[in-house]
DRENPA-3360 file (N, C-alpha, C; in nm, 2 decimals, always signed):
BEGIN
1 = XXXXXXXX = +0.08/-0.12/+0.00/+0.00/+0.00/+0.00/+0.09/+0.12/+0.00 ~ +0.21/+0.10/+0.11/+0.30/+0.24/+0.09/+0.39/+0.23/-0.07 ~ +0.37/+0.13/-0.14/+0.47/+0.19/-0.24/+0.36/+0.24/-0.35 ~ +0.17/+0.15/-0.35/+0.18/+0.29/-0.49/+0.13/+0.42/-0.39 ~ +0.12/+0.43/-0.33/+0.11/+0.60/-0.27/+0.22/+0.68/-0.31 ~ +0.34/+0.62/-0.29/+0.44/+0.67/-0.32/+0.48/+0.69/-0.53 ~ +0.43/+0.55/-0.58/+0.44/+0.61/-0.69/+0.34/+0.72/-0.74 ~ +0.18/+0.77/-0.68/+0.09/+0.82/-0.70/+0.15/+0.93/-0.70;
9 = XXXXXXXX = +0.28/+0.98/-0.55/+0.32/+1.08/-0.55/+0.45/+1.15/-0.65 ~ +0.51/+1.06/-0.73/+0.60/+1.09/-0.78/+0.52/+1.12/-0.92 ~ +0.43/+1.05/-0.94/+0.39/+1.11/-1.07/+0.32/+1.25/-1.08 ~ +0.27/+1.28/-0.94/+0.19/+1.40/-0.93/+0.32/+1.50/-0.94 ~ +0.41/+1.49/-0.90/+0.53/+1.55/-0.90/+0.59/+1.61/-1.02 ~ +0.64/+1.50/-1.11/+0.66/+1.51/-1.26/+0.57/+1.56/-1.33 ~ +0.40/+1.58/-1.28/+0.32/+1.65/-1.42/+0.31/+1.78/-1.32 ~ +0.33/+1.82/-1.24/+0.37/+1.97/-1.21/+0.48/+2.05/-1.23;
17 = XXXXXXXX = +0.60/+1.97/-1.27/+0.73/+1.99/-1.36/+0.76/+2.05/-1.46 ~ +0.67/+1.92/-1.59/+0.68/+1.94/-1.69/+0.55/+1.93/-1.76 ~ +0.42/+2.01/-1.64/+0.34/+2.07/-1.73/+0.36/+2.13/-1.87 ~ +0.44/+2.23/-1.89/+0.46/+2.36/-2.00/+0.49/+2.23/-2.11 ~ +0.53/+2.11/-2.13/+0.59/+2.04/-2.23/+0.53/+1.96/-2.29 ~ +0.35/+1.95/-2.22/+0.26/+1.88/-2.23/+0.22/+1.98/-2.35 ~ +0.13/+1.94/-2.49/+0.08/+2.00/-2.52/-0.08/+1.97/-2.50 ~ -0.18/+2.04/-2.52/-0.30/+2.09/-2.48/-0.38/+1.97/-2.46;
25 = XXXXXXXX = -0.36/+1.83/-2.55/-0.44/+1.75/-2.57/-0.36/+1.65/-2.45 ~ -0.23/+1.69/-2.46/-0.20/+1.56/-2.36/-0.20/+1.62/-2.22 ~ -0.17/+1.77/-2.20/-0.29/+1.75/-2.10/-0.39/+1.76/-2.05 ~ -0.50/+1.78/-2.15/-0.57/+1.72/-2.09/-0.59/+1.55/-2.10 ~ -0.52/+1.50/-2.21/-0.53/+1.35/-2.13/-0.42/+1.32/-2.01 ~ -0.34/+1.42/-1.95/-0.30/+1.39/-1.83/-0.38/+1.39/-1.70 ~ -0.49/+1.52/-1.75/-0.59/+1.54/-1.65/-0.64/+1.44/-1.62 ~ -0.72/+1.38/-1.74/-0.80/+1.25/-1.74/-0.74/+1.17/-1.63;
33 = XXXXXXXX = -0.57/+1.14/-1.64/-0.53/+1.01/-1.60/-0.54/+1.06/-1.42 ~ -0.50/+1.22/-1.41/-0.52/+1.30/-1.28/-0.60/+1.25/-1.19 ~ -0.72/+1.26/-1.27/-0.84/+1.26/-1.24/-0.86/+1.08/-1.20 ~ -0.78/+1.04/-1.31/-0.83/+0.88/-1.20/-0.78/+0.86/-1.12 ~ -0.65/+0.93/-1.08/-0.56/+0.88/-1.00/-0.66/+0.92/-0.85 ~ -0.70/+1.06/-0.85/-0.74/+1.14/-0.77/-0.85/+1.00/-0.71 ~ -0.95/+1.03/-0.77/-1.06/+0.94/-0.76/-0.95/+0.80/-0.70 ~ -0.86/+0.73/-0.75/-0.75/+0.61/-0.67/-0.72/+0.67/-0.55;
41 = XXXXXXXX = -0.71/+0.80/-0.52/-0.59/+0.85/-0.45/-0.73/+0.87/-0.32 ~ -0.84/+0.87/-0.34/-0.92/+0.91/-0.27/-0.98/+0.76/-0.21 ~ -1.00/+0.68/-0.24/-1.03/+0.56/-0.22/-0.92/+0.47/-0.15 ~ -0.77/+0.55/-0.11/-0.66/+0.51/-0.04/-0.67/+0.58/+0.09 ~ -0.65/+0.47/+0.20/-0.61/+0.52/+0.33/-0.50/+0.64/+0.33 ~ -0.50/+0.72/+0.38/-0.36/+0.79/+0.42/-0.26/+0.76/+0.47 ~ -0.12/+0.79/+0.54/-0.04/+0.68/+0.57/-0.07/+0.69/+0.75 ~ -0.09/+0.83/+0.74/-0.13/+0.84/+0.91/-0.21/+0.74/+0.95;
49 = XXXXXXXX = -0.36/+0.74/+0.90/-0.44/+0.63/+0.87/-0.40/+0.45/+0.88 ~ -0.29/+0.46/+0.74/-0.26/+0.35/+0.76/-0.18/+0.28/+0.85 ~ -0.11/+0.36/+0.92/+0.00/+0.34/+1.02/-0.08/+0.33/+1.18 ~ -0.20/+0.44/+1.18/-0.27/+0.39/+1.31/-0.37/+0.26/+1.27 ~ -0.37/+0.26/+1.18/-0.46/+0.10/+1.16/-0.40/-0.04/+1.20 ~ -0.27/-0.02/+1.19/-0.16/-0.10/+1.19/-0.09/-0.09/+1.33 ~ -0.13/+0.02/+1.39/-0.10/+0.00/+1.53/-0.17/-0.01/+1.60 ~ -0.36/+0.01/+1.59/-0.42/+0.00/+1.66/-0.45/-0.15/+1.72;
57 = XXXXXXXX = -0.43/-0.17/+1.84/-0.50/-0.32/+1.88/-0.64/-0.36/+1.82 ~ -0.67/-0.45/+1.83/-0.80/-0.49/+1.81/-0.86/-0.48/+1.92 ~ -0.99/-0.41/+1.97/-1.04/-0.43/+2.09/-1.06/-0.54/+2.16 ~ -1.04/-0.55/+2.30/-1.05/-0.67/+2.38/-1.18/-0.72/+2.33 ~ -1.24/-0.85/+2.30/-1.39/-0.90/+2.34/-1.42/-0.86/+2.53 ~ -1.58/-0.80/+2.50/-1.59/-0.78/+2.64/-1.58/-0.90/+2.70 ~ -1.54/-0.88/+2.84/-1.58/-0.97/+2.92/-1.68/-1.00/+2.94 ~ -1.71/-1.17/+2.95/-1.89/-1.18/+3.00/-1.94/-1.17/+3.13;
65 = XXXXXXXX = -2.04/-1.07/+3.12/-2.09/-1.04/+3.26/-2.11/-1.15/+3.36 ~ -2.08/-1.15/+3.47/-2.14/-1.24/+3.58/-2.27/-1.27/+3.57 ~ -2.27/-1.36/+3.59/-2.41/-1.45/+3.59/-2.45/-1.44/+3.74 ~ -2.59/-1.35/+3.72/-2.62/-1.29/+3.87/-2.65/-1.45/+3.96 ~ -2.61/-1.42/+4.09/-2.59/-1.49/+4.17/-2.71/-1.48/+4.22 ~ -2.76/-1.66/+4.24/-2.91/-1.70/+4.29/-2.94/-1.63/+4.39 ~ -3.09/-1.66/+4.40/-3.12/-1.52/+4.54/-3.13/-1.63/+4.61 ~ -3.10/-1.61/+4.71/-3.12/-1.73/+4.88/-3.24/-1.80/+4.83;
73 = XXXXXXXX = -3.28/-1.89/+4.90/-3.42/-1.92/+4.92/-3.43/-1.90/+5.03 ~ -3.57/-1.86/+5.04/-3.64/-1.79/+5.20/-3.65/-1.88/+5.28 ~ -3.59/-1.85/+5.40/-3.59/-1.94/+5.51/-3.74/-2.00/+5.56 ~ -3.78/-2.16/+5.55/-3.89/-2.18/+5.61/-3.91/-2.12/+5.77 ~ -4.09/-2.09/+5.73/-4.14/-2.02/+5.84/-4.12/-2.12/+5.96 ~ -4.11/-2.04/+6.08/-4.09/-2.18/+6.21/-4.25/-2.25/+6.26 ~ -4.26/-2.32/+6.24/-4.36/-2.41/+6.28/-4.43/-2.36/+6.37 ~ -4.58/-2.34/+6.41/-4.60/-2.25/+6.56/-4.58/-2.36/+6.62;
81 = XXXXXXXX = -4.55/-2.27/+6.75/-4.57/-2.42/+6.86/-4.71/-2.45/+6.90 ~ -4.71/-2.59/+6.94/-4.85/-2.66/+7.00/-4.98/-2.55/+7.10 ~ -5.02/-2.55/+7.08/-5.08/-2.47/+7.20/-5.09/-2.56/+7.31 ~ -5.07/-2.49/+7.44/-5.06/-2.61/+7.55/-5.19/-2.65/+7.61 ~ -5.22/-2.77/+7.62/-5.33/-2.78/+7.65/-5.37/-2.77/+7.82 ~ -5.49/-2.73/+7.81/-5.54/-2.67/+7.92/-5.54/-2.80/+8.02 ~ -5.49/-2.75/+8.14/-5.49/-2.82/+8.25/-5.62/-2.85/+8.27 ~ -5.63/-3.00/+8.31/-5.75/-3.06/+8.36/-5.80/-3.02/+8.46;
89 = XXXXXXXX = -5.95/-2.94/+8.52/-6.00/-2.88/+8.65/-5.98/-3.01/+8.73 ~ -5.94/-2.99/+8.87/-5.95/-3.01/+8.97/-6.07/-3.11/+8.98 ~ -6.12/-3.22/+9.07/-6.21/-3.29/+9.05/-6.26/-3.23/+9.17 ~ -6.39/-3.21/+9.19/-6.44/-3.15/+9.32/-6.38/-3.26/+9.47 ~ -6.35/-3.16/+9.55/-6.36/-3.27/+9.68/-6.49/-3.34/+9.69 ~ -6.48/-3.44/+9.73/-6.61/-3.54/+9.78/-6.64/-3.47/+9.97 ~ -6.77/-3.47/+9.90/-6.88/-3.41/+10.04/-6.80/-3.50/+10.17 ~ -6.80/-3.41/+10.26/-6.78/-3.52/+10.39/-6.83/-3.65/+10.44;
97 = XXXXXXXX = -6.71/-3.75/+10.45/-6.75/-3.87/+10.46/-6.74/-3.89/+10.61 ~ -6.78/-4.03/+10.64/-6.70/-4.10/+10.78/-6.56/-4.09/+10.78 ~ -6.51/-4.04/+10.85/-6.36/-4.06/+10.87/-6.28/-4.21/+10.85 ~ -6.19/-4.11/+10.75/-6.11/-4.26/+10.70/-6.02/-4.35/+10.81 ~ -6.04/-4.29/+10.92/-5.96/-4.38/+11.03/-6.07/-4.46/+11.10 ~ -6.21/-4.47/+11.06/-6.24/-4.53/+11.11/-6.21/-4.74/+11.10 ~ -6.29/-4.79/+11.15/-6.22/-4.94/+11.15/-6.35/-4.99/+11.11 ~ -6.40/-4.96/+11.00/-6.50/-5.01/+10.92/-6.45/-5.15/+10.81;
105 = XXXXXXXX = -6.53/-5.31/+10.89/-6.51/-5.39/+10.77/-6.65/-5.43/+10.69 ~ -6.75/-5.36/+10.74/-6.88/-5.35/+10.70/-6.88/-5.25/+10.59 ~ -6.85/-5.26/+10.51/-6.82/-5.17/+10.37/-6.97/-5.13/+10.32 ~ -6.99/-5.22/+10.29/-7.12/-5.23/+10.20/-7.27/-5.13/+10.31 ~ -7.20/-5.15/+10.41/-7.30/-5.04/+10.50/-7.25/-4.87/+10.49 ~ -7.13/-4.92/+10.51/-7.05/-4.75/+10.48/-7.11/-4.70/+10.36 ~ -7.05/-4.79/+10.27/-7.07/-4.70/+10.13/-7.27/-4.64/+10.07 ~ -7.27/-4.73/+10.14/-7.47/-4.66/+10.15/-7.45/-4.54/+10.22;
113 = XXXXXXXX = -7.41/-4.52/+10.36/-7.45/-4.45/+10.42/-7.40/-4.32/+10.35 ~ -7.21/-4.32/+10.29/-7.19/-4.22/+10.23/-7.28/-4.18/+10.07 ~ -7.29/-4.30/+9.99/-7.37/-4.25/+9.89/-7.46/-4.19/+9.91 ~ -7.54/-4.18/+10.01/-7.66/-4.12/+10.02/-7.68/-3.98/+10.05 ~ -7.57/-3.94/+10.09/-7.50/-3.77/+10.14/-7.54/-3.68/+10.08 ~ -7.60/-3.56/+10.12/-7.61/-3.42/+10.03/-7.55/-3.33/+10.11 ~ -7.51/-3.24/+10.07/-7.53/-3.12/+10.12/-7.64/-3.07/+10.20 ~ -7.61/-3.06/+10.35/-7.68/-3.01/+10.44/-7.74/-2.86/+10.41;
121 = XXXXXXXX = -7.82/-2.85/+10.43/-7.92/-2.70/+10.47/-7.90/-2.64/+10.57 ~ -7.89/-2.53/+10.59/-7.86/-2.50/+10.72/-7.96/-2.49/+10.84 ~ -8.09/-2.54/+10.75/-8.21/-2.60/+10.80/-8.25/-2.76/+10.85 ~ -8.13/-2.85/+10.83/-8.15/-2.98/+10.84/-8.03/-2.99/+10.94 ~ -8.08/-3.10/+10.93/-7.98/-3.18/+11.09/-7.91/-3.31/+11.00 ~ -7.82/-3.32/+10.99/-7.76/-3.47/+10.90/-7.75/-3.57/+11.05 ~ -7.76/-3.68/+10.98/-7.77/-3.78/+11.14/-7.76/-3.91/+11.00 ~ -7.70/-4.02/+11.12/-7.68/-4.14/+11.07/-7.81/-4.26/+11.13;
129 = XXXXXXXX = -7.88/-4.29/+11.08/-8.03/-4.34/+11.15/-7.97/-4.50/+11.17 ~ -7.97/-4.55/+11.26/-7.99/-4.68/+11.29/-8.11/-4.78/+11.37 ~ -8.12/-4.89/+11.37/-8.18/-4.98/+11.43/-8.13/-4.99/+11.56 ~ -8.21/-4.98/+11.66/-8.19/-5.12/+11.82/-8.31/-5.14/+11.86 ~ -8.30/-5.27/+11.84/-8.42/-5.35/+11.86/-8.56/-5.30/+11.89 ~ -8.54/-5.27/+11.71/-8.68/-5.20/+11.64/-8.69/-5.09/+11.66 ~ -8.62/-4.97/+11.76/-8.60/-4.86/+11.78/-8.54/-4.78/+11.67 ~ -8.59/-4.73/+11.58/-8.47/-4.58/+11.47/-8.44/-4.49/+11.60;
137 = XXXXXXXX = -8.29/-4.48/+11.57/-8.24/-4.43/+11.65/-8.19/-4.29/+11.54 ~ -8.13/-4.15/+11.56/-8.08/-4.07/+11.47/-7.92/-4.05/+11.55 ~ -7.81/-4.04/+11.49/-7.71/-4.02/+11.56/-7.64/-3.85/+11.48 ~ -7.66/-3.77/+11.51/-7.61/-3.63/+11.48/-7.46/-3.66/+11.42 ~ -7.44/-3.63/+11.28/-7.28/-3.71/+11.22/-7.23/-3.62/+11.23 ~ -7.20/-3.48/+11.35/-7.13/-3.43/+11.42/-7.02/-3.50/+11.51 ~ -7.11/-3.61/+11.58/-7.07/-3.73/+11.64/-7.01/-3.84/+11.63 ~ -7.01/-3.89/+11.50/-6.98/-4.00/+11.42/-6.85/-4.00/+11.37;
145 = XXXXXXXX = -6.80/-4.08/+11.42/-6.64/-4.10/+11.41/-6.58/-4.20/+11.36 ~ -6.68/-4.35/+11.30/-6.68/-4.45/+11.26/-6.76/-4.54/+11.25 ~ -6.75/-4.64/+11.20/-6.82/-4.77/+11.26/-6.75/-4.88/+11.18 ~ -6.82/-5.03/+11.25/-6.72/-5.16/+11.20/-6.84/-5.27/+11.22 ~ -6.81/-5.35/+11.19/-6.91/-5.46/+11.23/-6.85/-5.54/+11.38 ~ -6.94/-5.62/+11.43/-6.89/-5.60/+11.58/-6.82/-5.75/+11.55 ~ -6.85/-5.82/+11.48/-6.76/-5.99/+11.43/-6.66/-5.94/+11.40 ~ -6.59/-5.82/+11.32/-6.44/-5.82/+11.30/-6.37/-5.79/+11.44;
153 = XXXXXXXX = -6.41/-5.78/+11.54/-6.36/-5.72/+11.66/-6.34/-5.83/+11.77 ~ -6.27/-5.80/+11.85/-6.19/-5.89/+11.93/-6.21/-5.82/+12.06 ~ -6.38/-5.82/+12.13/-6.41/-5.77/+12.23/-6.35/-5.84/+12.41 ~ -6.29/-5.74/+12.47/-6.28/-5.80/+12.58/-6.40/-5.80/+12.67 ~ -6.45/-5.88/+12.76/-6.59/-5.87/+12.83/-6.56/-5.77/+12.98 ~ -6.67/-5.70/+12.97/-6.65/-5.62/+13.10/-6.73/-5.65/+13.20 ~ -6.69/-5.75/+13.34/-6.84/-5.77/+13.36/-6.90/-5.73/+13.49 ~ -6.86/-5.56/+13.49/-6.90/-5.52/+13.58/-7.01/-5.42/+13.59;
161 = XXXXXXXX = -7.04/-5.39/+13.46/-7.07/-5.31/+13.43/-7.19/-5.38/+13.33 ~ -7.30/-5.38/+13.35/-7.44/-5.48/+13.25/-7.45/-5.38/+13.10 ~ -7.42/-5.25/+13.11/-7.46/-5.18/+12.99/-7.35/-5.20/+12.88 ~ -7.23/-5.24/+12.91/-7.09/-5.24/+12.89/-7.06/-5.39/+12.79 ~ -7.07/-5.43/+12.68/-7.07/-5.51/+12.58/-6.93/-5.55/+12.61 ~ -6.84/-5.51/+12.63/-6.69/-5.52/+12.61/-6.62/-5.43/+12.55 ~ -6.48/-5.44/+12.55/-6.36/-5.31/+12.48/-6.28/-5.38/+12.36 ~ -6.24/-5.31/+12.31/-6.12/-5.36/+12.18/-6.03/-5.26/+12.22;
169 = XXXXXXXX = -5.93/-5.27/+12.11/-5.80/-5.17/+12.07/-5.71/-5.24/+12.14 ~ -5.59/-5.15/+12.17/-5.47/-5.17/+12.22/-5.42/-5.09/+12.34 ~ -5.32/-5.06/+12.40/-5.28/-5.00/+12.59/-5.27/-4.87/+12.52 ~ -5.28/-4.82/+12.42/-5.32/-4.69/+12.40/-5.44/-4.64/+12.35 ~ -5.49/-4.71/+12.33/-5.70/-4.67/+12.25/-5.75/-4.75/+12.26 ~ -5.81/-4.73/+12.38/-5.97/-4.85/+12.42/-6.07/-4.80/+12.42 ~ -6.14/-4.87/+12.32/-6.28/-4.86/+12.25/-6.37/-4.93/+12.34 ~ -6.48/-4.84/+12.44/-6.60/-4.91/+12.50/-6.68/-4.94/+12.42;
177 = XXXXXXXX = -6.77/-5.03/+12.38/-6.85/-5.03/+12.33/-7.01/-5.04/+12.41 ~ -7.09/-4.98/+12.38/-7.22/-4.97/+12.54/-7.37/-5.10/+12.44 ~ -7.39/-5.15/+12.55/-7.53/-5.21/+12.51/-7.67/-5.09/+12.46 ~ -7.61/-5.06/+12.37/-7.75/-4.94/+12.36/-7.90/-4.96/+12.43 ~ -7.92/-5.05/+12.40/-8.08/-5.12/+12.43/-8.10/-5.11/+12.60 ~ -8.03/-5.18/+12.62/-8.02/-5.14/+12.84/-8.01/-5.02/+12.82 ~ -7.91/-4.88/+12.80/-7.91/-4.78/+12.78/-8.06/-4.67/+12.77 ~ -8.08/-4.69/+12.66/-8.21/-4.65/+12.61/-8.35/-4.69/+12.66;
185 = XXXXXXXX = -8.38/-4.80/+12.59/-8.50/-4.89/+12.64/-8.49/-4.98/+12.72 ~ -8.44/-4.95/+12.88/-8.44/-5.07/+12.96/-8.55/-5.15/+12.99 ~ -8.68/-5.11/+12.99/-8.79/-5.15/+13.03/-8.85/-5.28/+12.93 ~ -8.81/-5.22/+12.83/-8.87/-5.33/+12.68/-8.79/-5.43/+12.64 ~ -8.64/-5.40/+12.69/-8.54/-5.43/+12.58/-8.49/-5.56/+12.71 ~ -8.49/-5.66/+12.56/-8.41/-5.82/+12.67/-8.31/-5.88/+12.60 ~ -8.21/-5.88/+12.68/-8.04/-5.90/+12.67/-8.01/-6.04/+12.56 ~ -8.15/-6.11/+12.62/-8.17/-6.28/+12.54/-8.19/-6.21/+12.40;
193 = XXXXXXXX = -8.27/-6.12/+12.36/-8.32/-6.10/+12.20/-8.18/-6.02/+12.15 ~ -8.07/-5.99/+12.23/-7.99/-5.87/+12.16/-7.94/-5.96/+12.03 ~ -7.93/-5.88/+11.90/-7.86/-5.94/+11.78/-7.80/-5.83/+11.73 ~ -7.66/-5.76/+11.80/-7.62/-5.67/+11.72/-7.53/-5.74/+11.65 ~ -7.52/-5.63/+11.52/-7.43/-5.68/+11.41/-7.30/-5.54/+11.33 ~ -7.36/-5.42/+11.43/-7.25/-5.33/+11.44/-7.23/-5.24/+11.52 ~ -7.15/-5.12/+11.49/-7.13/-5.04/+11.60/-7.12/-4.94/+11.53 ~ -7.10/-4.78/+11.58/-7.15/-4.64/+11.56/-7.01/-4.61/+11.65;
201 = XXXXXXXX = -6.88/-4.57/+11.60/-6.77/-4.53/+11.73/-6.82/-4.36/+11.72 ~ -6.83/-4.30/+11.84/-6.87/-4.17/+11.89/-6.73/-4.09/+11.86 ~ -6.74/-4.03/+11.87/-6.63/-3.86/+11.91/-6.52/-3.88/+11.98 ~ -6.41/-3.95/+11.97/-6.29/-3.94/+12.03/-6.27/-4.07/+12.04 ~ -6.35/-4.16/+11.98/-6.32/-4.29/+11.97/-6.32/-4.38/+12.13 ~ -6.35/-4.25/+12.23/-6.34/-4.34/+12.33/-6.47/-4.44/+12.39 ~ -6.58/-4.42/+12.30/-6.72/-4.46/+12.31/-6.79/-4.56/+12.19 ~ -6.82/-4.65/+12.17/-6.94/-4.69/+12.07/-7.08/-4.75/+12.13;
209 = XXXXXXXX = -7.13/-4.71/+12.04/-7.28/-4.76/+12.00/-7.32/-4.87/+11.96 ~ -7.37/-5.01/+11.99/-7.42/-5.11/+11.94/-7.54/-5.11/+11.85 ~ -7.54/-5.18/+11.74/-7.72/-5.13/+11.70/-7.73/-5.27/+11.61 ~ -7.84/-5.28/+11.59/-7.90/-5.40/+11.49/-7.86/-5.37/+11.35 ~ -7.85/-5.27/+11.29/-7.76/-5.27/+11.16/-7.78/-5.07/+11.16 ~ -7.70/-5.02/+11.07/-7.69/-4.89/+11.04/-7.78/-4.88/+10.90 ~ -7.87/-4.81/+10.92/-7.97/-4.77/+10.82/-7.96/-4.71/+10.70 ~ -7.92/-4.57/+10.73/-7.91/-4.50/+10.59/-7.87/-4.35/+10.64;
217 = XXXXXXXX = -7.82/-4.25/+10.59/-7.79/-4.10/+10.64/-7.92/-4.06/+10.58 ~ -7.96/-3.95/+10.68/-8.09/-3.86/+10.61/-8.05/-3.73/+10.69 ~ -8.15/-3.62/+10.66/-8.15/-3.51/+10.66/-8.28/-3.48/+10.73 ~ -8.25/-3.42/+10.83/-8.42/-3.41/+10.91/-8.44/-3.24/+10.92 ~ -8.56/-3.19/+10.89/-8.55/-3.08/+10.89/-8.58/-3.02/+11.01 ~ -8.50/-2.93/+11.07/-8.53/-2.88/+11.22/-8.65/-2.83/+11.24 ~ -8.74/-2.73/+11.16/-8.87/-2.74/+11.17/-8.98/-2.86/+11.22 ~ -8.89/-2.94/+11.21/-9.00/-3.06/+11.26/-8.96/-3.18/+11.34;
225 = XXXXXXXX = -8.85/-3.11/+11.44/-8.79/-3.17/+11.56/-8.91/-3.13/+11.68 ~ -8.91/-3.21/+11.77/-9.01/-3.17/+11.88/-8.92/-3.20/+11.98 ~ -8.85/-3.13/+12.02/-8.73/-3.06/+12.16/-8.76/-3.15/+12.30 ~ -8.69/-3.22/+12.33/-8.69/-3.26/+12.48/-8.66/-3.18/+12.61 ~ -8.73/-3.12/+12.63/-8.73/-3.00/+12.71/-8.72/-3.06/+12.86 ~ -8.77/-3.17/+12.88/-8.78/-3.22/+13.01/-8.66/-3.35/+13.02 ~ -8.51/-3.29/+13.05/-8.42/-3.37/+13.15/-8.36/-3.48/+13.20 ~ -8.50/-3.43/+13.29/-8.51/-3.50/+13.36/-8.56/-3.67/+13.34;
233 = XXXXXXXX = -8.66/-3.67/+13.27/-8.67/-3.77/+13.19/-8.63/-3.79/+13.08 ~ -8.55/-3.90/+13.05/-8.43/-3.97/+12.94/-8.37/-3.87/+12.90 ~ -8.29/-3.83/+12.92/-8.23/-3.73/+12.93/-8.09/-3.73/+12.82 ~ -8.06/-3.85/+12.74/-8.01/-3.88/+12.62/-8.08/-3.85/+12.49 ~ -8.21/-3.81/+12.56/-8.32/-3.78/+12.42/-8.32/-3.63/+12.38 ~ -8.24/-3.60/+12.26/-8.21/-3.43/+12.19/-8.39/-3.41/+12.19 ~ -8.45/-3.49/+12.05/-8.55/-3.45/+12.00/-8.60/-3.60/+11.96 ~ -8.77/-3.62/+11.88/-8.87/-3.71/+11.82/-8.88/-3.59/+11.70;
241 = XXXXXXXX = -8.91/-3.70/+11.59/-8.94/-3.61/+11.43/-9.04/-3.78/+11.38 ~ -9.18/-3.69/+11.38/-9.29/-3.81/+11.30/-9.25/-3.83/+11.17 ~ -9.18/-3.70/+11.14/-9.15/-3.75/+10.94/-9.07/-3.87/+10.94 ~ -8.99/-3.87/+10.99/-8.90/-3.98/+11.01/-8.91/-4.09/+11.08 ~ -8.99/-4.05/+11.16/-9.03/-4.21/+11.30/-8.88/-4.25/+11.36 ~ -8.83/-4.13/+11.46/-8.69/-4.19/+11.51/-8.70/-4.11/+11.63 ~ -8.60/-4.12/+11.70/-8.55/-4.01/+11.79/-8.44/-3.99/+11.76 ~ -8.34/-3.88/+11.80/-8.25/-3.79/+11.81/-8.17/-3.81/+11.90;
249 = XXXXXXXX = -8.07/-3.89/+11.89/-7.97/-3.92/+12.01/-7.91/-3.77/+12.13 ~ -7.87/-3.74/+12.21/-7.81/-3.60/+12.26/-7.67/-3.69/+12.30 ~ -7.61/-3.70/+12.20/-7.44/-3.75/+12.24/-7.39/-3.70/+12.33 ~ -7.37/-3.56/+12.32/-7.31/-3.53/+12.42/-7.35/-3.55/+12.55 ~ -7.49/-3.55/+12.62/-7.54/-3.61/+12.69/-7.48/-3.76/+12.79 ~ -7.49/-3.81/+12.66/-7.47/-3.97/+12.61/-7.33/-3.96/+12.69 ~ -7.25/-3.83/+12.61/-7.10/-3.93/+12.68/-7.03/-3.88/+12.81 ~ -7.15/-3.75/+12.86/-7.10/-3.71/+13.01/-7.14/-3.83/+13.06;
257 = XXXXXXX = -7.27/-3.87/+13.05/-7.36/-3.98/+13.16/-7.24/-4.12/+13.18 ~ -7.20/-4.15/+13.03/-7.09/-4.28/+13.03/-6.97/-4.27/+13.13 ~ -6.91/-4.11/+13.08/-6.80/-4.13/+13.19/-6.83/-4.09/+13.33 ~ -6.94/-4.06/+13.39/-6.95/-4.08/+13.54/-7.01/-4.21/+13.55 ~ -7.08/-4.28/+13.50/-7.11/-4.44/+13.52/-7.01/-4.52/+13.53 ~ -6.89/-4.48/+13.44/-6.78/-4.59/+13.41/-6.64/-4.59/+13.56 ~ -6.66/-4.48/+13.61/-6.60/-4.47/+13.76/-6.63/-4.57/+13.81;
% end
């Protein structure tokens, strides 16, 4: 490329020379040839041109962009926790029973007497009703400390005393047990007919009650107690109630009179 530039130039050289030698026609057929060269000469790089062409690098190919980096995946949600389940209520206490110390092997009497239990009124009297020899008796379960059948027991005989059935327990808790019937109905009541088959242990365990069997708990309404006002006569008798057809033991009565007899 640099050498015809260079001839392009030397001939442009020589017809500016020896223009004057040209005659009219040759030049203008030099123009002519001018004129192609021109038109050549134009269609050629320059050398500036050609020399930064020749020096220019070829541009780098870009680099390829990073390949965007994955998005995280979203952390799973945390599981709720359980809800805690609600504590179980409390089961109601059970209404008051016979005391669990008592020395009941007559079960099947117990468990009557307690199933049959309500909630007192503050109008009723709760009492444990039993039998002596055909007598309903009501015992106020203020009083009521126990009972047992009198066959599981290992009575000692007392025989000084006629109302006095015998004692149990051991050199530290002796259980009297009293002939209710002498007690109560001495006049009717005969020692040959006695058939007890339990006992009633009183308030402090130092007393029981004999009786022909233990009946059932009831609820007597004070409204229709008829009060033993007179003492003097039977004087273990609280109250009589016709609803019921019983009398009303007076324990406490019951267990002053025991321990001055038992002297």
């Amino acid at each position: 490329m640099a050498d015809q530039k260079q001839v392009v130039y030397e001939y442009l050289e020589a017809l500016l020379l020896d223009v004057d030698e040209f005659d009219i026609d040759e030049s203008l057929a030099g123009l002519d040839q001018v004129d192609d060269l021109k038109k050549m000469d134009e269609g050629l790089p320059t050398l500036e041109q050609a020399d930064y062409a020749s020096v220019v690098e070829p541009e780098p190919e870009p680099e390829p962009e990073p390949e965007p980096e994955p998005e995280p995946e979203p952390e799973p949600e945390p599981e709720p926790e359980p809800e805690p389940e609600p504590e179980p209520e409390p089961e109601p206490e059970p209404e008051p029973e016979i005391k669990k110390s008592i020395e009941a092997s007559s079960m099947a009497d117990i468990e009557r007497v307690v199933s049959s239990q309500k909630p007192a009124a503050h109008d009723d009297l709760h009492c444990l009703l039993i039998d002596v020899h055909g007598l309903k008796l009501a015992v106020p379960f203020d009083y009521v400390e126990g009972a047992s059948e009198i066959r599981d027991l290992t009575l000692s005989i007392d025989s000084r005393q006629d109302w006095i059935l015998g004692r149990y327990g051991d050199a530290y808790q002796q259980t009297v047990v009293v002939d209710t019937g002498v007690w109560v109905i001495p006049s009717t009541y005969n020692v040959d007919d006695a058939a007890y088959t339990d006992i009633v242990v009183l308030k402090g365990r130092s007393w029981a009650l004999a009786c022909n069997s233990i009946i059932e708990s009831i609820y007597i309404p004070l409204s229709s107690l008829n009060i033993n006002k007179d003492k003097t006569h039977r004087a273990w008798l609280y109250a009589t109630c016709l609803e019921k057809r019983c009398a009303i033991l007076d324990i406490q009565q019951l267990l002053d009179e025991f321990g001055v007899m038992i002297v």
